[in-house]
C-alpha positions in Angstrom: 0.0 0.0 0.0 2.8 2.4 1.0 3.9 1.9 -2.6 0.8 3.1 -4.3 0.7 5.9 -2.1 4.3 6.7 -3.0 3.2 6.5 -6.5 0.6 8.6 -6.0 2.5 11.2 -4.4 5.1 11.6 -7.2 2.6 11.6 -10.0 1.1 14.9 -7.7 4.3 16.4 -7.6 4.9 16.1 -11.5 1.5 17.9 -12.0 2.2 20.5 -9.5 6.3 20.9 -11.3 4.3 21.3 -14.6 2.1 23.7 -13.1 4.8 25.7 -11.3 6.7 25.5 -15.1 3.3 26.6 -16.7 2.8 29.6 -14.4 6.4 31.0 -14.6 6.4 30.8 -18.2 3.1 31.4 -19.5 4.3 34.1 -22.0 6.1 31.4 -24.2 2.8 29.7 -24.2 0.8 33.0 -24.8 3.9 33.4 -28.2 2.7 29.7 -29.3 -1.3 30.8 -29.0 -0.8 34.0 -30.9 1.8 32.1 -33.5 -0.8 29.4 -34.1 -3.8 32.1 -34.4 -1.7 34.1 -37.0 -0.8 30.8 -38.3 -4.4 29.9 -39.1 -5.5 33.4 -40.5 -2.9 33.0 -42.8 -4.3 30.0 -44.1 -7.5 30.9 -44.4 -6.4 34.1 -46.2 -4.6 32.1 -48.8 -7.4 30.3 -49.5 -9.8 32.9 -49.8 -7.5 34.0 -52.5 -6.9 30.5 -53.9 -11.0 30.7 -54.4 -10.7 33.9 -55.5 -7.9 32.8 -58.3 -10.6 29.7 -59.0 -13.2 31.7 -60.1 -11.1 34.6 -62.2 -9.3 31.6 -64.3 -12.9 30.2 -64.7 -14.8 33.3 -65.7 -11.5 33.7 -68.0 -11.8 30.2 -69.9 -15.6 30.9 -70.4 -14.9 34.3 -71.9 -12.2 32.9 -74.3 -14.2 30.4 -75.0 -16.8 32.6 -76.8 -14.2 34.4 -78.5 
């Protein structure tokens, strides 16, 4: 029994280590969050103008295609 309480114990003290960790270094964290949200505006900005780029090449096939 001692020996699942020992276990027990350490796992706590991890968590509480990567909590300590966590709170004195929550601006590299709060670097990644704003990296990944620029990260996925880019995206969707590219693709708007990959949609965009879609439809002018289509509209410009149909035109020369009447010509």
């Amino acid at each position: 029994m001692d020996f699942l309480w020992d276990v027990i114990v350490a796992i706590g003290h991890g968590i509480e280590q990567v909590f300590i960790y966590v709170e004195s270094h929550h601006w590299i964290f709060g670097f990644v969050a704003i990296g990944y949200i620029f990260y996925l505006y880019d995206r969707s900005v590219h693709a708007r103008f990959d949609a965009v780029e879609k439809k002018l090449d289509e509209i410009r096939k149909r035109l020369a295609a009447e010509y």
